[in-house]
C-alpha angles and dihedrals in degrees: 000000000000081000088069093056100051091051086055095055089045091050092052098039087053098044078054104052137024130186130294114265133201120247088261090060094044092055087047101042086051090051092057092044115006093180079093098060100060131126127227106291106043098040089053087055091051101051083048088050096046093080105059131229137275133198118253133169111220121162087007106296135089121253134162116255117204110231098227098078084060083077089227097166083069107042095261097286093131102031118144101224121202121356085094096146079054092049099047087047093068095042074053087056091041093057092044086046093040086047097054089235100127134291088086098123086047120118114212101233106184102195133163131105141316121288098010096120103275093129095044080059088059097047093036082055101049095041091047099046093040096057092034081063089061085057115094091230087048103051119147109212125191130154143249137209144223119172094180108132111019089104102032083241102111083227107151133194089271087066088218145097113346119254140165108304091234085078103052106077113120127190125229100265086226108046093256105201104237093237090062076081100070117091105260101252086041088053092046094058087041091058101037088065088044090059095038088064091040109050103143086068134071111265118269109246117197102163091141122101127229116290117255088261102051089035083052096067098031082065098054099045086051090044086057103043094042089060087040091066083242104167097190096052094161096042085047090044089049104037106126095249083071104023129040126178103231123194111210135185107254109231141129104332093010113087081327125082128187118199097191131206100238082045112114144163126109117318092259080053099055099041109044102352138251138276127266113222099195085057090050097048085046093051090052095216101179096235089322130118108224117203099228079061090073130086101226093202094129121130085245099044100046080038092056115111096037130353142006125189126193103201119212091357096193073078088057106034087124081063101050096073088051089052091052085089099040120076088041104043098028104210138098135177132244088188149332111321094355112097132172124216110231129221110176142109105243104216119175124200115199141156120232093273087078088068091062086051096048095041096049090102102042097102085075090071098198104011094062105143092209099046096093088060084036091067107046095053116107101213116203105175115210113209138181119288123261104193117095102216091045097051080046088058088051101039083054089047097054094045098047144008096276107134113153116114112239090233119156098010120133116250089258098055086048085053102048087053097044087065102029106120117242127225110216111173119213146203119237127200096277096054090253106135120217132176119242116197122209097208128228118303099011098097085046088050089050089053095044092055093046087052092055103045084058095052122096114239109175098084103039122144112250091245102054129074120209082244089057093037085061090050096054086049092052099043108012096236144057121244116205105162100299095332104112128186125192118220085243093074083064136082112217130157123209107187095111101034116117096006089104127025152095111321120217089238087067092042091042088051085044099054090036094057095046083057089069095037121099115239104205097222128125141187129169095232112023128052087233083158095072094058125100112199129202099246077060095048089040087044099047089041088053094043100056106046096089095061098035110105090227093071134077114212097248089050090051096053087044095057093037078060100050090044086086088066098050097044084057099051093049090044083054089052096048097037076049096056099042098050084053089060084036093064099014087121089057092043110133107244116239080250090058100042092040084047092057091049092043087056099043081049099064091029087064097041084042085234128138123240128234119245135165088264090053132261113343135178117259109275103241086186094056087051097042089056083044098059091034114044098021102028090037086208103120143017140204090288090076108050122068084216101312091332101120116239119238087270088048089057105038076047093058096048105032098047106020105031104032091043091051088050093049092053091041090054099046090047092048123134145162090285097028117146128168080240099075104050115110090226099204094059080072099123086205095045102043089048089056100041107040099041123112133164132191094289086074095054088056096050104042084040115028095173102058117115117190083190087079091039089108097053108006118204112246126263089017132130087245094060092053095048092054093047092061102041087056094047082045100050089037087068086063134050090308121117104209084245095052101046093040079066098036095054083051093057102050093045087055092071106035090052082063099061091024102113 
């Protein structure tokens, strides 16, 4: 069994790295495939690019999300969800910069508040760029050095004692991409070759030199060869026995550098690293200070070769002046005289608190120190979601282990999974551990509420409500029956949305604290007392924003004021779900609703339909029993026998027939026939002929009272009716517990408006 394992770890090791190769093998190697050969930019783009796109809707439209920042190489743990116009934005800024069409000097500034997604970036970069260099369109190349032997001396790049020459290879410090050896007119033929076979990418761009390290021991080989009468100094330099092309797995100090907030030292330090004086008295420089004497642990030297990222910059303004230089010219100095070529893309990643820092000079117009790094900052500004299924897979995702991305999933499953309840077991004070159960609805509540308080208000158009608002967000459309209106009739801005709001960290503390607390509820048959309901999570959400430090006053009393609307859009969803168990046993079949249809579609076109005795003539008594006992939307009244009144028929052909030529039209496709739609798929159909409310219920069962609902009399209809909703809900997502309270809830309310 252990066997296995080990293989596994071969397999992937191999599939990893492969074997050093001289310079010969590299340019051959990019000419088979140049990808390899490509500089930052470009080679961050195409590991973005690697993974393909999906469809989402966000804000209400549809966009293209590229999969890699679903950190799916990961699972999903670090995945940046929404956000995604931000995100393609800056894929848009990678293929200008990668292109060598402007933004160059740009630096990437990814700002906006806590808890919107800005350090899932960091992680989703460094996990996806990492695996896509195992890839053999994603390999990272440098080189490495060993000068044994040019002098007969044994003398190696250590400078110490001497040892086999196996051991002294020594790998360029910054990553060096192994054309920056070339001679540059030699390089710029090289590569214009390279881009000729490659014309769908961006041109590869390798104006840097060789790094002090590498350009260290390049020197001396030449020094030695040149005394030596050698003719041939660069094949001699770059003979294998001296220079080997070495693929590495890009990570944390190799091609990315982290400048993190709590990282400190001088800003040298901080940026390319420091020198070491017990190497420099080793080395025996003479005065000199010799480059293999330096730490290179610097954010832009471990960040050479692909990608550096300055975390939570307001901790590193003092840095942000000595960064202006540095993505246009490409070049810093470790000293005097010593200087390093650059290739890297600069991104920094900052809360709000970075503008004040950056604006504390700009009441002196023209003379602002910090306008010159002002502007070349690109600023993308990552925001809350405000889309309602999205801020449920977070709030999930910060109460539990869940980590895969719902990606590809239709919008019922989503929503399924919006309002499934979730289980969380947890430890007492006495160590015990229990499971607590946030009952349906109530996570999808949290993150409606979170959604709302996000939204603007202030400039909403009459005839839209911040609820509705949400749903158009989140769909991009409004659902009334089968009126349907697109978010284009509206006339929404979204300039303010997301920028303010309840963060998930305050809705995650929330929830997390209502799973120790005690409920107070009880039930003989049922732990009703473990469950945690969405009116508790809404109310304890509500109840603590005044006094939680986040939040102004006047955004408190904002969000307690939007807390109504949202009680009354989960009770819909819940009153909803319950009189479908409630009436699952007089539900109409699919047979019988696309036999309606079937039949009003050949009463309308005068046609007959084919049956197994043959053609007939559309039944108008089997329509006319459909629209009056299961639609509930006539009576007798409005026949003449079965012969349809004026509304019957403007009925049949404005909400059955148009609404099935509509969906016909926008389905349509090379083999398209009426025949194959699965008629009840239909949203507007569906939505006009499997939708009851409570009048149904009084009139299929008169002597139901949702006053006894808590505590039934036996042997009453209500009893049985409770019985079997229970049962019914219990075959869904309901624990017996939950949707005993849930039904209570619902019935509450009903019992008010009943007669």
């Amino acid at each position: 069994m252990s066997d296995d394992y080990i293989t596994k770890a071969d397999r992937q090791l191999q599939r990893a790295y492969e074997g050093p190769m001289s310079l010969n093998e590299y340019v051959d190697a990019a000419f088979e495939s140049p990808s390899i050969a490509a500089h930052a930019s470009r080679y961050l783009l195409a590991a973005i690019e690697s993974m393909d796109t999906r469809t989402v809707i966000e804000e209400g439209e549809e966009r293209e999300r590229y999969r890699f920042f679903d950190d799916p190489h990961n699972d999903g743990e670090h995945a940046v969800l929404g956000n995604t116009a931000v995100l393609n934005a800056f894929v848009d800024d990678l293929r200008t910069i990668a292109a060598n069409r402007g933004k160059g000097e740009k630096i990437i500034w990814f700002d906006g508040p806590t808890a919107t997604g800005k350090s899932e970036l960091k992680r989703c970069l460094v996990n996806g760029l990492r695996e896509y260099s195992k890839t053999p369109e994603g390999r990272r190349y440098t080189l490495e050095w060993n000068i044994t032997g040019a002098d007969n001396s044994g003398t190696g790049l250590s400078y110490g004692e001497n040892v086999s020459d196996d051991d002294q290879w020594y790998e360029s410090p910054v990553q060096v991409h192994p054309l920056t050896i070339f001679p540059k007119s030699v390089r710029e033929d090289l590569l214009e070759q390279l881009n000729e076979l490659d014309v769908d990418g961006p041109p590869i761009i390798i104006e840097g030199e060789m790094d002090p390290f590498s350009r260290e021991a390049y020197d001396y080989l030449e020094s030695q060869y040149r005394q030596a009468g050698n003719r041939k100094l660069f094949s001699s330099i770059t003979d294998k026995a001296h220079l080997r092309v070495k693929n590495y797995v890009v990570d944390v100090g190799r091609g990315i550098g982290i400048l993190h907030s709590e990282d400190d030292g001088t800003p040298k330090e901080r940026l390319v690293g420091s020198w070491m004086p017990g190497m420099l008295r080793e080395l025996d420089s003479r005065g000199r200070k010799n480059p293999q004497a330096f730490s290179y642990d610097g954010v832009l030297s471990q960040g050479n070769g692909l990608l550096t990222i300055v975390e939570d910059a307001s901790q590193h303004a003092d840095l942000l002046r000595k960064l202006l230089n540095v993505p246009d010219e490409g070049r810093v100095k470790l000293d005097k005289g010593i200087g390093m070529d650059i290739d890297t893309q600069l991104i920094m990643i900052s809360n709000p608190d970075l503008d004040a820092e950056l604006d504390q000079y700009a009441d002196r117009n023209g003379r602002d120190p910090l306008k010159a790094l002002k502007r070349r900052l690109d600023r993308h500004e990552f925001r809350y979601l405000t889309n309602r299924r999205l801020e449920a897979e977070l709030i999930r995702r910060e109460l539990t282990a869940e980590k895969s991305v719902w990606a590809d999933l239709d919008d019922e499953e989503i929503e399924s999974r919006v309002q499934a309840p979730l289980s969380v077991a947890i430890r007492d004070g006495r160590g015990e551990t229990r499971d607590r159960e946030l009952a349906p609805f109530a996570v999808g509540a949290a993150a409606m509420y979170s959604v709302i308080s996000r939204l603007d208000g202030e400039e909403l158009p009459a005839d839209l409500s911040l609820i509705e608002k949400a749903r158009l967000f989140e769909q991009g459309y409004l659902q009334d029956g089968d009126d349907r209106r697109d978010i284009d009739e509206f006339d929404i801005t979204v300039d303010s949305d997301g920028i303010h709001g309840i963060p998930v960290t305050y809705t995650r503390d929330i929830i997390a604290d209502l799973l120790h607390e005690e409920t107070g509820r009880g039930h003989p048959d049922h732990p009703v007392e473990d469950v945690v309901m969405p009116e508790d999570v809404l109310n304890a959400m509500a109840e603590d924003l005044s006094s939680a430090p986040v939040f102004s006053r006047a955004e408190a009393a904002e969000y307690e004021n939007r807390l109504p609307m949202v009680k009354d859009f989960i009770l819909e969803r819940q009153e909803d779900t319950v009189l479908k168990a409630l009436l699952s046993g007089k539900s109409v079949s699919k047979e019988t609703v696309a036999e309606y249809v079937e039949h009003v579609y050949a009463w309308e076109a005068d046609n007959q339909i084919d049956t197994e005795r043959g053609r007939v003539d559309p039944d108008p008594l089997l329509m006319k029993v459909f629209e009056t006992e299961h639609l509930g939307r006539f009576d007798d009244s409005d026949y003449t026998g079965n012969t349809p009144s004026e509304a019957v028929t403007a009925f049949r052909r404005e909400k059955v027939i148009t609404a099935l030529n509509r969906y016909a039209w926008e389905h349509r496709d090379e083999g398209f026939s009426i025949d194959n739609v699965d008629l009840t798929s239909i949203p507007v159909i569906r939505a006009v002929l499997e939708t009851y409310d409570w009048g149904d219920v009084k009139r299929i069962y008169p002597e139901f009272d949702p006053r006894q609902w808590e505590d039934p009399p036996a042997g009453t209809v209500t009893e049985r009716l409770k019985d079997e909703t229970v049962d019914t809900l219990c075959e869904g997502q309901y624990s017996p517990a939950s949707a005993e309270l849930t039904t209570r809830a619902v019935m509450a309310e009903v019992r008010h408006k009943w007669d």
